[in-house]
C-alpha positions as CSV (number, residue, x, y, z in Angstrom):
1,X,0.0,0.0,0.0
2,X,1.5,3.1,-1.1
3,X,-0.4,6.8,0.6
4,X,0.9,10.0,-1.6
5,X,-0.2,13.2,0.1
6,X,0.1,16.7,-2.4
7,X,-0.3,19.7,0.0
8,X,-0.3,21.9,-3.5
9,X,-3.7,20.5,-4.0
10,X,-5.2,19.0,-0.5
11,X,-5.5,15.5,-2.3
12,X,-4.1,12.5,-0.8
13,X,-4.2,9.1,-2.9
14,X,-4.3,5.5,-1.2
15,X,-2.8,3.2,-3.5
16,X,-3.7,-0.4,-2.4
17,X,-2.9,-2.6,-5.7
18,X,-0.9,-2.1,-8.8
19,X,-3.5,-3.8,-11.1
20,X,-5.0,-2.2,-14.0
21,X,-7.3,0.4,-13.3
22,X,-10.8,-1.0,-15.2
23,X,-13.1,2.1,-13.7
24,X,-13.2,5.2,-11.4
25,X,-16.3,5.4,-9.1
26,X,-17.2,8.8,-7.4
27,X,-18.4,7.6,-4.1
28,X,-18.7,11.5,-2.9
29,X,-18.1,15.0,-4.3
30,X,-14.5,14.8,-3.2
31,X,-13.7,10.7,-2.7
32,X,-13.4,8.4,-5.7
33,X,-12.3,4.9,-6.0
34,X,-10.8,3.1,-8.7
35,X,-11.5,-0.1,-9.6
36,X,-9.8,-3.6,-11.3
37,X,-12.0,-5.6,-14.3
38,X,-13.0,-7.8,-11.4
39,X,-14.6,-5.0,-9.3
40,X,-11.6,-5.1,-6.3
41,X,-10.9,-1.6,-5.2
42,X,-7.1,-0.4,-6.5
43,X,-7.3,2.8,-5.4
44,X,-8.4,5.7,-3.4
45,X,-8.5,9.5,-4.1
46,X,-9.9,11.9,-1.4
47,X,-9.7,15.9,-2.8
48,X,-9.9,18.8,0.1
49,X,-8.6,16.1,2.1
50,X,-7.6,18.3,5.1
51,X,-11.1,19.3,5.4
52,X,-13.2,16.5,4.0
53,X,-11.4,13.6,5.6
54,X,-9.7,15.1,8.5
55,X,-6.1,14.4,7.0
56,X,-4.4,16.4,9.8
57,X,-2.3,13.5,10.8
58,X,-1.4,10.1,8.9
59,X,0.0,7.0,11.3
60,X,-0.6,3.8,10.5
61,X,-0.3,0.4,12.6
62,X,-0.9,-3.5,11.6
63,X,-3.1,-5.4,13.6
64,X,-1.6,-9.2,14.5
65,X,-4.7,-11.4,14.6
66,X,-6.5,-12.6,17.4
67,X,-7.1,-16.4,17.8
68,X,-10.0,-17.6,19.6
């Protein structure tokens, strides 16, 4: 997963696969998706991300799983 943050524009773009983009869904005025030929999400763009999303801070932290 690859996060790219451009402070010229207040866009930040989640990159979670390298496949081929197939389609780009607007799921809100300012957050689109992009999509694979099998409907699997590759991508993520959020515009105004400061204000839309709360992108203030960026941390990140992998969950081990839990076995019952």
């Amino acid at each position: 997963m690859k996060v790219k943050y451009f402070s010229d524009t207040d866009t930040a773009h989640v990159e979670f696969t390298d496949r081929e983009v197939h389609e780009t869904k607007e799921i809100s005025e300012n957050i689109y998706i992009d999509i694979d030929g099998k409907g699997n999400i590759v991508s993520m763009t959020i515009e105004h991300a400061k204000d839309s999303a709360g992108l203030w801070e960026f941390s990140y932290q992998e969950m081990s799983r839990q076995t019952a």
